[in-house]
C-alpha positions in Angstrom: -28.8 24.5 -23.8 -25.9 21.8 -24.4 -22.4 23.5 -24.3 -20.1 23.8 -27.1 -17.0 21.6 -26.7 -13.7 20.4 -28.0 -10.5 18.5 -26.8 -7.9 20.4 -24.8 -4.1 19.3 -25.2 -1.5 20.3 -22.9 2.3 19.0 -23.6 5.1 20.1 -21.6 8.5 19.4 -23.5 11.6 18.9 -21.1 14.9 16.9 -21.3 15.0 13.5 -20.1 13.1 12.9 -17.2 14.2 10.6 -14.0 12.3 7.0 -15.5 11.1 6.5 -12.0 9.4 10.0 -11.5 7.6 9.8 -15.1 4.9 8.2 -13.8 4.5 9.8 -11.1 4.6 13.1 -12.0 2.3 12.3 -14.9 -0.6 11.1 -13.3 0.2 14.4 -10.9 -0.7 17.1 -14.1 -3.5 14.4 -14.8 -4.9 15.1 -11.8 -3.9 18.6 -11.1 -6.0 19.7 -14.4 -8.9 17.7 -13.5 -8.8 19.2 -9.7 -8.7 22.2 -11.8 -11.7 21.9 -13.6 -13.6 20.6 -11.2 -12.5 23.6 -8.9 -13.9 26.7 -11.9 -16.7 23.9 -12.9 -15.9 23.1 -16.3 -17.7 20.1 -17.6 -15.2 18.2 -19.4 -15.0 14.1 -21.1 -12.3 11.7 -20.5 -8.9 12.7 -18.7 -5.8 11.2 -20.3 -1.9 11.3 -19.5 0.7 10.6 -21.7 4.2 11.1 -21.0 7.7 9.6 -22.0 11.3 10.8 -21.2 10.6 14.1 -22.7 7.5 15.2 -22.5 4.4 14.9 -20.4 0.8 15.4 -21.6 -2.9 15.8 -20.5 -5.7 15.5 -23.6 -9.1 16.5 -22.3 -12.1 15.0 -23.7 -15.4 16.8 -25.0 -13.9 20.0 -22.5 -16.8 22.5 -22.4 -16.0 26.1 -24.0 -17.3 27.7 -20.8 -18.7 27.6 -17.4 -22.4 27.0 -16.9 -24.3 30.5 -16.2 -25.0 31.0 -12.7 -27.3 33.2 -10.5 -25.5 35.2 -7.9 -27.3 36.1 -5.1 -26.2 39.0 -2.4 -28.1 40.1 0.9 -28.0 43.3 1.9 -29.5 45.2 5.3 -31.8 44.1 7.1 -35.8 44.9 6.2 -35.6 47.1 9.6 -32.5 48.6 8.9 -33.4 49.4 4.7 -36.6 51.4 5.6 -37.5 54.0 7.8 -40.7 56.1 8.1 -41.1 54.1 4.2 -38.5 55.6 2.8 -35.1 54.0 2.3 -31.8 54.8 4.4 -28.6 54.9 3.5 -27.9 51.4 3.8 -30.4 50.7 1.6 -29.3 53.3 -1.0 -25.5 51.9 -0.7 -26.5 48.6 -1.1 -28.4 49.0 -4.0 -25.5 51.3 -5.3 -23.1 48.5 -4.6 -25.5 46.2 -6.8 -25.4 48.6 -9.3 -29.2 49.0 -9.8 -31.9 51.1 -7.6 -33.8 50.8 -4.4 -36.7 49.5 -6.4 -35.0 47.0 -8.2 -33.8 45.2 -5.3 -35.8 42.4 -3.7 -36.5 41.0 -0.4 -35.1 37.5 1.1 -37.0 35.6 3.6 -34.8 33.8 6.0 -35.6 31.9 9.4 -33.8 35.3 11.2 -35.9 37.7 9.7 -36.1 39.7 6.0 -33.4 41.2 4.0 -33.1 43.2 1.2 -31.4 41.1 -1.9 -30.0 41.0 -5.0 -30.0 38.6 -8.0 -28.5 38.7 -11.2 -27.6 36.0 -13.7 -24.0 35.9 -14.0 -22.1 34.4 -17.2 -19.8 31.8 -17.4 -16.4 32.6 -18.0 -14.7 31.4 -21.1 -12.6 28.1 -20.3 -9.6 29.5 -22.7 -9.5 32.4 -20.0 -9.5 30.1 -17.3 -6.6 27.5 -18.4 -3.6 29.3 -17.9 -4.2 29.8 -14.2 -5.5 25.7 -14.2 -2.4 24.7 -15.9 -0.1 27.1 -13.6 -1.2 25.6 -10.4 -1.5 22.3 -11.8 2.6 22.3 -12.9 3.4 24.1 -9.9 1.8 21.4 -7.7 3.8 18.6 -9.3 5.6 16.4 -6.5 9.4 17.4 -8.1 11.2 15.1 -6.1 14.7 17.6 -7.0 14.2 20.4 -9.1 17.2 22.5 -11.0 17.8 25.9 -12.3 18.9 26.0 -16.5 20.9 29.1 -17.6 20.2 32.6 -16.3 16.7 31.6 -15.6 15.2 31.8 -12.3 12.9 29.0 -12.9 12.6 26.0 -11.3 11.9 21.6 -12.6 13.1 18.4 -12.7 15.0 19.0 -15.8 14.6 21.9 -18.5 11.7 22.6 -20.3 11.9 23.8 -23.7 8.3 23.5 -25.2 4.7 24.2 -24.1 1.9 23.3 -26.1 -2.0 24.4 -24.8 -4.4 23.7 -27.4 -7.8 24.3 -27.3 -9.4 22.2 -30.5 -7.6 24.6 -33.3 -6.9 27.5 -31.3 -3.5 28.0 -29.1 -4.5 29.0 -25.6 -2.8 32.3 -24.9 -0.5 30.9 -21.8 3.1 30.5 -19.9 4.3 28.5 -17.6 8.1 27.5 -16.6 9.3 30.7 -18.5 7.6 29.2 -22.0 4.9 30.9 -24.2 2.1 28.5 -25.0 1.9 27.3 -28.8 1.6 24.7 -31.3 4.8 23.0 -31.7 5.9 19.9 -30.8 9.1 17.5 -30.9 9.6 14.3 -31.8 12.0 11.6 -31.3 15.6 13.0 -30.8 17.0 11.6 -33.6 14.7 10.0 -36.1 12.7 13.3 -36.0 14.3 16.5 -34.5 12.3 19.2 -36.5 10.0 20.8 -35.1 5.9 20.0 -35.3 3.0 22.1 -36.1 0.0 20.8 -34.4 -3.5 21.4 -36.2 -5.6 20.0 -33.8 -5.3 18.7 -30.2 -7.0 16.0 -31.5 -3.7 15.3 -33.7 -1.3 14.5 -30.8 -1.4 10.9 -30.5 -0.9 10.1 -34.4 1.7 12.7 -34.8 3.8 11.7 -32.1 3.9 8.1 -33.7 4.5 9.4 -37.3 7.6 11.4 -35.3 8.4 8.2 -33.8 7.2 8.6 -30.5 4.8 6.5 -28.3 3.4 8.6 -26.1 0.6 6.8 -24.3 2.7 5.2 -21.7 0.8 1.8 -21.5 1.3 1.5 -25.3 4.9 1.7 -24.9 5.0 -0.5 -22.1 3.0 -3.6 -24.2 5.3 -2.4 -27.3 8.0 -3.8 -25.1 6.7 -6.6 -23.8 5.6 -7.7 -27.4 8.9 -7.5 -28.4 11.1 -8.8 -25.7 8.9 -11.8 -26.1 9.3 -12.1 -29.8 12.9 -12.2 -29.5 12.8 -14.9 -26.5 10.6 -17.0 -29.1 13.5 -16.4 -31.5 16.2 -17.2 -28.9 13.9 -20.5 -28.4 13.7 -19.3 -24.6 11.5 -17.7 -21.9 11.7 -14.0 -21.2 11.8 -12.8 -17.7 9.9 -9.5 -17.8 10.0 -8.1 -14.2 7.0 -5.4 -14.1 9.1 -2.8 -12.3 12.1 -3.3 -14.7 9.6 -3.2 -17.5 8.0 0.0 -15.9 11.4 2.0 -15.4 12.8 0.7 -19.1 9.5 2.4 -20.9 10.5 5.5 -18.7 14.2 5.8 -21.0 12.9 5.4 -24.4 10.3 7.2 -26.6 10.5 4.2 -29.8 11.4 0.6 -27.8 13.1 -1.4 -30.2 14.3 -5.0 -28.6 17.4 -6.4 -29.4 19.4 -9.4 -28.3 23.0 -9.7 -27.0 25.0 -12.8 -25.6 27.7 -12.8 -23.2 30.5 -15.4 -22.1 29.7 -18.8 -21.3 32.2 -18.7 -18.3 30.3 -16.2 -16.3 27.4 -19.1 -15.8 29.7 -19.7 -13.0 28.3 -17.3 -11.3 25.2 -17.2 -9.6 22.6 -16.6 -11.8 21.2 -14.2 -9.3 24.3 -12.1 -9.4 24.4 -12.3 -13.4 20.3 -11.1 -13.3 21.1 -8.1 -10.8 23.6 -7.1 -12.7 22.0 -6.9 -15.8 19.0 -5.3 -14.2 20.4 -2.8 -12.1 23.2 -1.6 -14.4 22.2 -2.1 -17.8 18.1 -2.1 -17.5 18.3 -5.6 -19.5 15.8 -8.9 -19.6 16.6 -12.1 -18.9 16.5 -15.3 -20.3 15.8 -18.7 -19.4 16.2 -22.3 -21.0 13.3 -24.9 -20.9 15.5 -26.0 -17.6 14.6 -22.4 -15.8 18.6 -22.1 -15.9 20.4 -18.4 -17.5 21.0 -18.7 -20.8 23.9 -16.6 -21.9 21.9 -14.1 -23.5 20.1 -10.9 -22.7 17.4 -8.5 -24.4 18.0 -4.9 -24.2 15.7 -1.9 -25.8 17.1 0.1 -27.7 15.8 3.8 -28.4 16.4 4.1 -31.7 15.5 1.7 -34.6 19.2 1.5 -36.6 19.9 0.5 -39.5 23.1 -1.3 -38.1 21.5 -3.0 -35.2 24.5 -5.3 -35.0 26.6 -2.6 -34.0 24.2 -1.5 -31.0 24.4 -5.2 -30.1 27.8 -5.0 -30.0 27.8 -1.8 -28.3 25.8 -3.5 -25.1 27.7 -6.5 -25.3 31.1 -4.4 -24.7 29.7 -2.6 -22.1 27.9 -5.3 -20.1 31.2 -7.8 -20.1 33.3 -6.1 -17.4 30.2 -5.5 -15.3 29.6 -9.5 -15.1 33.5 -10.2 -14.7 32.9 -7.7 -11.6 30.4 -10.1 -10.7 32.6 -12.9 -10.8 35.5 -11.8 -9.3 33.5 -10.8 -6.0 32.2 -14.0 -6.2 35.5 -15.7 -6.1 36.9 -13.2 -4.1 34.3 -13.7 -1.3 34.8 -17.7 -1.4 38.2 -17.3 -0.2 37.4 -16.4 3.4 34.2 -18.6 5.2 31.2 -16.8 6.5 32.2 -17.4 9.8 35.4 -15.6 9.5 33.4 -12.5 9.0 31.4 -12.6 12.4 34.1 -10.7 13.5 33.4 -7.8 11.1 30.0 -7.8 12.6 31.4 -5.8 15.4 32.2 -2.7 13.4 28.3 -2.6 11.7 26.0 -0.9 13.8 22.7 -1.9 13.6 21.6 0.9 15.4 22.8 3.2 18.1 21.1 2.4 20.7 20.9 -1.2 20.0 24.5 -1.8 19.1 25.8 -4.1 16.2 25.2 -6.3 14.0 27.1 -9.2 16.4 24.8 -7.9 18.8 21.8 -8.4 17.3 23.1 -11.5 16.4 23.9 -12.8 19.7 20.3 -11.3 20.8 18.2 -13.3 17.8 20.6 -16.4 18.5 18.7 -16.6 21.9 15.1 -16.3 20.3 15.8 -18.6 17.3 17.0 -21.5 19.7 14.1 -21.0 21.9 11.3 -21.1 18.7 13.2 -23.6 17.3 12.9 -26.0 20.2 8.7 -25.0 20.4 8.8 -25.8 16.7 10.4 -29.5 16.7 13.2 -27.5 15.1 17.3 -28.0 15.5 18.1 -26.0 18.3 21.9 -26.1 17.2 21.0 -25.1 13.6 18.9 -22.3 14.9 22.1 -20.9 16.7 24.6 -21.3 13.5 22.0 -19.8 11.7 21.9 -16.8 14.2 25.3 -16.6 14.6 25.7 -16.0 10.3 22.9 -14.6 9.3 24.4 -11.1 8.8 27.5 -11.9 7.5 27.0 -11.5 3.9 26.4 -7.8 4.4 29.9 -7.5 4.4 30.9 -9.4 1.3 32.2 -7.7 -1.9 28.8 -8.8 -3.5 26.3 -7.7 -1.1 27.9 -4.2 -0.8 27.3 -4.1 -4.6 24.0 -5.9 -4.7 22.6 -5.3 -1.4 19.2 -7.3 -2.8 21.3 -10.3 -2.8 21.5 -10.1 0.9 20.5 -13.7 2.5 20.7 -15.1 -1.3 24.9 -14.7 -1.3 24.5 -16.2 2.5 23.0 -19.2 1.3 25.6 -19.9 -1.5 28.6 -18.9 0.3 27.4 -21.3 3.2 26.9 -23.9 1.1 30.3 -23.5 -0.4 31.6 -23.5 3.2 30.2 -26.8 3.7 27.4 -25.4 6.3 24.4 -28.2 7.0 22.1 -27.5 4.2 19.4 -25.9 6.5 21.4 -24.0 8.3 22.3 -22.3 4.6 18.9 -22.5 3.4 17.8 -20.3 6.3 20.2 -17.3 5.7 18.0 -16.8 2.8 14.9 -17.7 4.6 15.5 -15.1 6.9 13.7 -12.4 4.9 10.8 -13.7 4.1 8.1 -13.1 3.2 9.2 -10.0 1.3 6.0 -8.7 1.0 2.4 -9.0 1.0 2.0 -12.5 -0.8 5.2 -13.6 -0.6 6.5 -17.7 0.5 7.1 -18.0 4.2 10.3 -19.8 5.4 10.4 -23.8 4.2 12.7 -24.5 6.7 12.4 -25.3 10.6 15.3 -23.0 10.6 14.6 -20.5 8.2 11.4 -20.1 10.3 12.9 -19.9 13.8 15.3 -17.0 12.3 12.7 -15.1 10.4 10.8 -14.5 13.7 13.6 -14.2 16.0 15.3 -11.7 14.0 11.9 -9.6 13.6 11.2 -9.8 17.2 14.6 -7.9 17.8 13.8 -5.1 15.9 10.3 -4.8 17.2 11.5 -4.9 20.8 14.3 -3.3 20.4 13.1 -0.4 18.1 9.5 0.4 20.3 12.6 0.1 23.3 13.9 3.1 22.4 10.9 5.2 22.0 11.0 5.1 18.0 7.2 4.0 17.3 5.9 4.8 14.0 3.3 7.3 13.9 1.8 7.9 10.8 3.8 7.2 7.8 7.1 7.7 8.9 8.0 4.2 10.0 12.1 4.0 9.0 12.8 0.5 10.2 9.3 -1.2 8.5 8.0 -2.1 11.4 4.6 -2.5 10.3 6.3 -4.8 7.6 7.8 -6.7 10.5 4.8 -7.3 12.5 2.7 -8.3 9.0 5.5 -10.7 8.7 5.6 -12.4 11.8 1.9 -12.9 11.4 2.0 -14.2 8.2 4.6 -16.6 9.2 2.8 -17.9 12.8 -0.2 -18.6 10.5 0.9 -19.9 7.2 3.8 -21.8 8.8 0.8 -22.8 11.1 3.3 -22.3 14.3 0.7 -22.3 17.6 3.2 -19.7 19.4 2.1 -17.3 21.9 3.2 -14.0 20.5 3.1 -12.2 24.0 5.8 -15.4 25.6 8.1 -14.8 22.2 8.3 -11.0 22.8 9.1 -11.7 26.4 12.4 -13.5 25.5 13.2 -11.1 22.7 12.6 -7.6 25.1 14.9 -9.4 27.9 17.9 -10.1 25.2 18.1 -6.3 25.4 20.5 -4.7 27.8 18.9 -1.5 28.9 15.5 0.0 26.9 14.8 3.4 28.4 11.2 2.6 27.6 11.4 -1.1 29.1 8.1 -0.5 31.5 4.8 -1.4 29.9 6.8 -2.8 25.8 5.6 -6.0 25.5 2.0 -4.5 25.9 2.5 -2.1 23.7 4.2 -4.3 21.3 1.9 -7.0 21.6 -1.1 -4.6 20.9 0.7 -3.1 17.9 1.3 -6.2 16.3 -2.3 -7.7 17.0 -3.8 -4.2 15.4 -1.5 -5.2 12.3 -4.6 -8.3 12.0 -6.8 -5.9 10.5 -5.0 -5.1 7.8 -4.1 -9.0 7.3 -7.9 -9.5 7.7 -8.7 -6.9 4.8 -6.3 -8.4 2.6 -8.0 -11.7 3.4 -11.2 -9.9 2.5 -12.2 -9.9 6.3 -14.6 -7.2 7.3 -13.3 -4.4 10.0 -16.3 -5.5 12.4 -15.1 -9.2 12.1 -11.9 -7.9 13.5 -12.7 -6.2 16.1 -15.0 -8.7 17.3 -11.8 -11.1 17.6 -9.7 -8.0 18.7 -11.8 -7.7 21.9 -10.6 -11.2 23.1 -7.3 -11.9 25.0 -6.0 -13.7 21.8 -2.3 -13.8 21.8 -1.4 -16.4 19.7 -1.9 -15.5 15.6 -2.5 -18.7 14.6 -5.8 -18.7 17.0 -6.4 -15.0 16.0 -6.7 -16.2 12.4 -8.6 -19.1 12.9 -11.3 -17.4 15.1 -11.2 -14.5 12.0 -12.2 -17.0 9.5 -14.7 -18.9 12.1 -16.3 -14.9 12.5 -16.3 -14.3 8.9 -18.2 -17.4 8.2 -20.4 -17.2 10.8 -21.4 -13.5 9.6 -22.8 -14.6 6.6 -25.2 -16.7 7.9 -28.9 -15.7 8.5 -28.9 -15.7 12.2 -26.0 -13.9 12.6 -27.7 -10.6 12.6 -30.3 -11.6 14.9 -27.7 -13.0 17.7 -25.2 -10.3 16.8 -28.2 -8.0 18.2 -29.0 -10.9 20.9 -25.6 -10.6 22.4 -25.3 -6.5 22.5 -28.7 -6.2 24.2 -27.2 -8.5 26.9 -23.4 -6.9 26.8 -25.5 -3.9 27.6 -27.6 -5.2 30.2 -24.7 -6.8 32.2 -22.8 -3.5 31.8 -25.4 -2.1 33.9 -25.4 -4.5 36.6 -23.2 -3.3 40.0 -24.4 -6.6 41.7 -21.9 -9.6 40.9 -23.2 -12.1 38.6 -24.3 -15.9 39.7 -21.8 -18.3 38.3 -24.0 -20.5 37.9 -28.2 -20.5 36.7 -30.4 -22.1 39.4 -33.1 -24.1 37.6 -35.6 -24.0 40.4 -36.0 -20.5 39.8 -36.9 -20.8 35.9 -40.3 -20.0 35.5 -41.0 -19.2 32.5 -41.6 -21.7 29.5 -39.1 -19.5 27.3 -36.4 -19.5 29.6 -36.2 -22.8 30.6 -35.7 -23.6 27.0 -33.0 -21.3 26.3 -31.7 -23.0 29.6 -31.6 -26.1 28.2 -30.5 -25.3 25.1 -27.7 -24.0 26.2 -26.9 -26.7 28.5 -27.1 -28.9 25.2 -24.5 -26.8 23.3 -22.0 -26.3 25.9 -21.5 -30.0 26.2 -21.4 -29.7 22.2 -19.3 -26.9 21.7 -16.7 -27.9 24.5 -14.5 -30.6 22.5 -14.6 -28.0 19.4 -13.2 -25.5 21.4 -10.7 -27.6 22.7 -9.7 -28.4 19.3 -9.8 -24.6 17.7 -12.6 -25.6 15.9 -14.4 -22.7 16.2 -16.2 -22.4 12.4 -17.9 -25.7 13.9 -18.6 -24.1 17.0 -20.4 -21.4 15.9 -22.4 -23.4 13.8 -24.0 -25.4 16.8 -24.3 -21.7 18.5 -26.4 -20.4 15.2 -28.8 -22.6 16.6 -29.7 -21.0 19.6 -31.4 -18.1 17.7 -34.9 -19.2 18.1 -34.5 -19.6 21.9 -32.8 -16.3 22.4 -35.2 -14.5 20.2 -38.6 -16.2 22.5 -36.1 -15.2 25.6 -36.4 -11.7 25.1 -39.7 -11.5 23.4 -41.3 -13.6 26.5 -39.3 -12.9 29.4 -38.6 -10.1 32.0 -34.8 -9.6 32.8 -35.5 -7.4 35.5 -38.2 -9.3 37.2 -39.6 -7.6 40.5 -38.4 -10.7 42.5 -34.1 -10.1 43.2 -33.3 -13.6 43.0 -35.5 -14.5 39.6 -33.7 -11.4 38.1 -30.4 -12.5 39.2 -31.2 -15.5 37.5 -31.8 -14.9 34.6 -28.9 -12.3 34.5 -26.8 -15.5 35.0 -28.9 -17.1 32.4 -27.2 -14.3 30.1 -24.0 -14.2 31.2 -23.9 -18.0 30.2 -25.3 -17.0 26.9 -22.7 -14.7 26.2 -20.1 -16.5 27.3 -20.7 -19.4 25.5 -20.2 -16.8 22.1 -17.1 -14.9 23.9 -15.3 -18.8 23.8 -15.1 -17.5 20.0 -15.3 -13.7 19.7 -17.7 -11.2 20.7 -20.1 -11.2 18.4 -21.9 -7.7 19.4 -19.3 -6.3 17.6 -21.0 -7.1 14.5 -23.3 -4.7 15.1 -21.1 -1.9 14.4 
């Protein structure tokens, strides 16, 4: 028998929330009241969250008016223990009392350990209005508050105050409180264009009386409501929006009715770098961007309002005012850092620690300036321009800008070099220097750019796993995970044949004492190489794949990565299940073995017809394979290697391994060895058996 059902609506009213915890914490109750649910059994429809500044909201689809009916059954004594002379003991007796019923109404269960007396009874499902307040309790109580408060005398605790609860089940209010509040009906709209309060009739009602009080409160709806409109004006402006997705994400957080409108400011501050002009508009004032058909700032900006006034040019005005002295503090760091050279400021790199074990800034400069000459001169790079670069690549820490916009760090390096008159390069790579930023991102362009990337990554690494401060688990507070990712991102797509183990060599012996100098660049080495199977998933690289490359000596990324590929390929194929198999039986076989294994196969002692053609087969593809491998052509490779399926298969369906004569056995355990070393020039491909 089909359930009745009906939509449940929970809306927590509160005052403005943090825009960056909004998310967050909505999905949070999302999930909290479907845990919930789940948890008393509840069949329910669709799950949705809304939520904007001031509210957050769950609306539960087709949510069933009750549990399902379930039979509960109990066991009681044993058979042995319930019975005695055919009459029943006391156990029995308080058992069945227990139960509620008699002796003769109980019944017996058969397990594997024997018979017991039991009890079943049909119990009904609770109704889901009675089960709510407790879901909803635990689900707001579970919310990850990143700080909560205390408002008036209360003693209860959230992110901001809470002044309205609505918990509707179809028509009906469920009876509930939470935060202090008694569940209801009403609602609130927008502050201002609709303060009075709102009687809901149906949960069903939310969505099209929040928009009637002017509220959007289906956060994706807000967000394209935005976009719409911040494009529209940029169409009107006859220029191109730049809608950021976190700025757009964080702007939707702070209003409950977007309304765009567009501001200018003073031609003068072009001046400025438009990077400087964007982070200030961003950061402070939560604005968009514009560009000309040239990709160059246009003096204009587009800002969302949260109210729709009927004097928009004042609100224009209003932003205009407030965002001028925040550019002209823009511009007067700007000029105020172009009085003094970069290089003046090495200096000040004495006073910054980087960290207190490692020393400064200078020092890690000095440190980086050793492994950036040393790439550089690997990489047909400028070994002088790698040491210039070294020597200021932390300098525009300390400049009035980057102390205001720290995410201008390397960008402000680049212009202020330039301005000093530093070889183009050499500025180029104090931006350079910190990328990629993340997964995707460019790699360095420059010779330069690229020596510094690495060298100053290799510091950290060295220096930071030096000192004993490994991540484990997710606390990793200097990125180094993002570090090693980066390093192998820029070996490979810079397509830089380094050996990784050689590089981290130089960087651990720029370090003046490491308390946990024994046995780092191992452990580094095999940090960083583990990093590969994350770069291989995002690469859409199976884990097997990987750790068939992982259980080669690989050291160099670039190789890594090519071998990846090579394996990934090759595990498509048809016969790679087959010689994937091949190559574990023999792994196996030779594991066994105490004996040393022949170097070499003696063909006087092949006697039987399969063997001797695997033998030759495999003569045929080492001398085919051997200018491949020389060449790292290794996809190639495998492909002459895919033919030696048929031969191994007849191998082990015709031949003895462990012949009764020693020297034919040894033999043909040579005969294997070759086999899988031939494979292990690539990867070892029983690990695609896993």
């Amino acid at each position: 028998m089909k359930m009745a059902a009906d939509t449940f609506l929970l809306e927590l009213g509160v005052e403005e929330l943090p825009p960056s915890a909004i998310d967050t914490l909505s999905d949070a109750l999302a999930d909290g009241i479907r845990q919930g649910l789940d948890d008393a059994n509840v069949e329910h429809g669709d799950i949705d969250a809304y939520a904007s500044p001031r509210r957050l909201a769950v609306r539960v689809a087709a949510l069933a008016d009750k549990q399902p009916d379930r039979e509960v059954e109990r066991r009681g004594p044993s058979l042995a223990a319930a019975f005695k002379d055919g009459e029943p003991t006391k156990a029995a007796e308080g058992f069945a009392r227990s139960c509620g019923v008699s002796v003769d109404s109980l019944i017996h269960l058969e397990t594997d350990k024997g018979t017991w007396l039991g009890y079943r009874e049909q119990q009904p499902g609770e109704a889901t209005t009675t089960l709510l307040p407790a879901i909803v309790e635990k689900a707001i109580a579970a919310l990850p508050v990143p700080k909560n408060m205390r408002w008036g005398a209360s003693r209860v605790e959230f992110s901001r105050p809470a002044h309205w609860l609505v918990m509707l089940y179809g028509e009906r209010v469920v009876e509930a409180s939470a935060l202090g509040l008694q569940a209801g009906r009403t609602t609130r709209g927008h502050r201002f264009h609709a303060p009075e309060p709102i009687e809901l009739g149906h949960a069903d009602d939310y969505l099209g009386a929040m928009e009637n009080a002017w509220v959007l409160a289906d956060r994706e709806q807000r967000r394209e409501r935005i976009r719409e409109q911040v494009l529209a004006e940029a169409e009107v402006q006859e220029a191109t929006a730049v809608i950021d997705e976190e700025l757009l994400i964080e702007v939707s957080g702070l209003v409950e009715w977007p309304v765009a409108l567009t501001g200018s400011f003073d031609e003068r501050f072009l001046e400025v770098p438009a990077e400087c002009l964007v982070s200030s508009m961003k950061a402070n004032q939560k604005y968009f961007h514009l560009l000309d058909d040239d990709g160059k700032l246009k003096p204009r900006f587009i800002t969302i309002s949260n109210i729709d006034s009927q004097a928009p040019e004042l609100v224009i005005q209003g932003n205009e005012k407030v965002i001028r002295p925040r550019l002209a503090d823009a511009a007067f760091f700007y000029d105020t850092d172009r009085q003094r050279p970069l290089v003046e400021r090495v200096q000040e790199l004495s006073s910054v620690v980087f960290q207190q074990q490692l020393g400064t800034l200078a020092d890690k400069a000095h440190r980086s300036a050793a492994v950036a000459a040393f790439i550089a001169g690997r990489i047909d790079g400028d070994v002088g321009h790698a040491r210039r670069a070294s020597e200021l690549a932390k300098c525009d820490l300390v400049t009035e800008m980057v102390q205001e916009f720290p995410e201008l760090q390397g960008t402000m390096g680049r212009y202020y070099a330039t301005h000093d008159g530093e070889d183009a390069e050499v500025a180029r790579a104090l931006e350079e220097q910190y990328l990629p930023r993340f997964a995707g991102d460019e790699v360095p362009s420059t010779r330069t750019g690229l020596a510094l990337a690495l060298a100053d990554r290799l510091d950290t690494l060295t220096g930071i796993f030096g000192i004993g401060q490994r991540p484990s688990g997710t606390k990793d507070p200097f990125a180094l995970r993002r570090a090693s990712i980066g390093v192998l991102n820029i070996l490979i797509k810079g397509e830089l044949d380094l050996d990784l183990r050689e590089l981290l060599e130089l960087a651990a012996a720029q370090h003046q004492e490491l308390p946990y100098a024994e046995g780092l660049v191992d452990e580094v080495l095999a940090y960083m190489l583990d990093r590969f199977r994350a770069w291989g998933r995002d690469e859409g690289i199976e884990a097997e794949v990987y750790l068939a490359v992982r259980a080669r000596p690989v050291t160099k990324p670039l190789d890594f990565a090519r071998r990846l590929q090579a394996v990934h390929a090759f595990a498509s194929r048809e016969e790679a299940a087959a010689l994937a198999a091949a190559n574990k039986r023999v792994s196996n076989i030779l594991a066994k073995q105490d004996d040393e294994i022949a170097p070499e196969v003696d063909t006087s002692l092949l006697a039987e017809d399969a063997e001797r053609d695997l033998a030759e087969a495999l003569a045929q593809c080492r001398e085919k394979v051997a200018p491949l491998f020389a060449e790292a052509r290794y996809s190639d490779a495998l492909d002459v290697l895919a033919g030696l399926r048929n031969p191994v298969d007849r191998f082990f369906d015709q031949v003895m391994v462990m012949a009764e004569d020693a020297a034919v056995k040894r033999n043909r355990l040579a005969l294997l060895a070759s086999l899988q070393a031939l494979f292990l020039e690539v990867a070892d491909i029983a690990e695609l058996q896993h």
